[in-house]
N, C-alpha and C positions, 0 to 999 in steps of 0.2 A: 347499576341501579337495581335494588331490590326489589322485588311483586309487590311489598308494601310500599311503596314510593310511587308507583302507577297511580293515575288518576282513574278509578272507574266512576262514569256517569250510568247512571239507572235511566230505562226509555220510562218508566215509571213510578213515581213513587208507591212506595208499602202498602201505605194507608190506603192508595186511589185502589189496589187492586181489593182490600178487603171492601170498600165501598161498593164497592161494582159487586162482588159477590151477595153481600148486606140485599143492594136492591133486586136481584137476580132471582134471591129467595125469600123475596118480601120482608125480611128481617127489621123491626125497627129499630132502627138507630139515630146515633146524635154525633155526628162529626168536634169535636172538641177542640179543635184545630190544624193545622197542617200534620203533627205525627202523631193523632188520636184519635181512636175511634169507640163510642160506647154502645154496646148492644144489647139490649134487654131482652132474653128468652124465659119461657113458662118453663117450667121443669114441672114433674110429677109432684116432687117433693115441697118447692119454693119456686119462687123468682131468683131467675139470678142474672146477675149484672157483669159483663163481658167488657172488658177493654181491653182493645188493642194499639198498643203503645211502640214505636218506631224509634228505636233507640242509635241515631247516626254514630255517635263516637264509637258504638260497639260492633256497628251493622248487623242487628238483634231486631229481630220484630219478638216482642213481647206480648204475651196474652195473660193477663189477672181474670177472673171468673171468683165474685164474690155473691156471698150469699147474706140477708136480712138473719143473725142468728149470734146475738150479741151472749159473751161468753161472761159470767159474774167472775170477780174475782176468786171467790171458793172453790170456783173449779176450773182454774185456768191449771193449776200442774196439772189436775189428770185430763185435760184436752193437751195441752205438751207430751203427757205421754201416749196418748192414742193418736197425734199429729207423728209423732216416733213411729209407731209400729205401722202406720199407715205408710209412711214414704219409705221402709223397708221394701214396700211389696209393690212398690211405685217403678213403670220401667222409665217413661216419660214425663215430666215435671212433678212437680212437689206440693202442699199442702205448707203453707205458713199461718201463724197466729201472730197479728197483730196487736201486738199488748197496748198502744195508746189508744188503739180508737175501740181494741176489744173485741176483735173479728176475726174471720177464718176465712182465708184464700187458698184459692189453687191458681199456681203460676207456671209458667213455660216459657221457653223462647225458642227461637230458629234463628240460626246467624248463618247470614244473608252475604259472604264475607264475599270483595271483591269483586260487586255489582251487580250478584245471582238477585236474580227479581225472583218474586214468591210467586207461586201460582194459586190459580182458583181454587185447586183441590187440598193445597198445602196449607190453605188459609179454613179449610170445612175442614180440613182433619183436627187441627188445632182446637179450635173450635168444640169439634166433637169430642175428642178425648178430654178438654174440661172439662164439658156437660156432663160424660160419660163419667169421670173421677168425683164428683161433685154430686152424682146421683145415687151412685153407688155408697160412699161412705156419709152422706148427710145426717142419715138418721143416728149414725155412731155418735156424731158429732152430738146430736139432740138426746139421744141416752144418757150421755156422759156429764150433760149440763142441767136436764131438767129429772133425769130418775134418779140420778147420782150413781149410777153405774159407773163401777172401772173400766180402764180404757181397755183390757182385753176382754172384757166381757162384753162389752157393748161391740168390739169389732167382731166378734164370733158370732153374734146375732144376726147383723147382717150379711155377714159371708157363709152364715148357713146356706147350705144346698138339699134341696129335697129331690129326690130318687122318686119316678114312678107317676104315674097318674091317680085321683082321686075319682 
């Protein structure tokens, strides 16, 4: 019998443990059903809308983090190429563009393989390095769609570093 022929049972599912964290940190959320959960956080930038998705065939806990920031057709290649040069420099999850509905995600997962239950901390980290990805390059995003700036122009703007105190 192979390890993948084992039966692992989880003492919890996925979802119960990101809920318990949601209410621990006052986070409002919307339970969507047994493997989903949706979080709504303030960012600097926007709102943005947090699901985390429990994927059993894969044993993947999934996290999408979208943003209100609908992309016009005319400038859907250069948000492809500045979703390019951004997941270059990407260690953990990715930036997708959704061409039917016309939006911009950052996605990740954690596979959970052979009954490992996620912890509290694994589920804030998640979490944070969305927020964290999504705050960081939003305005790129907004350059590239409302000034018409190219995509490595507008990524430069925001990864500007300034030296010193004023």
């Amino acid at each position: 019998m192979s390890l993948l022929e084992l039966d692992m049972t989880r003492e919890a599912h996925p979802v119960d443990v990101i809920e318990h964290v949601a209410n621990s940190n006052d986070w409002s959320f919307e339970r969507n059903g047994d493997d989903e959960i949706a979080i709504s956080v303030a960012g600097t930038w926007t709102d943005y809308n947090v699901s985390f998705s429990w994927m059993e065939e894969f044993e993947a806990l999934h996290v999408a983090c979208a943003f209100d920031l609908k992309v016009p057709e005319k400038r859907a290649l250069e948000v492809m190429r500045l979703l390019s040069l951004i997941n270059e420099q990407m260690l953990f999850g990715h930036f997708d563009f959704w061409e039917r509905e016309n939006v911009i995600m950052f996605r990740q997962a954690l596979v959970l393989a052979g009954g490992v239950e996620p912890t509290g901390q694994q589920v804030e980290v998640m979490l944070n390095s969305a927020l964290e990805a999504c705050e960081c390059y939003y305005q790129s995003f907004q350059y590239v769609i409302w000034s018409g700036t190219s995509a490595q122009d507008a990524l430069n703007a925001v990864l500007f570093e300034t030296f010193g105190t004023a």
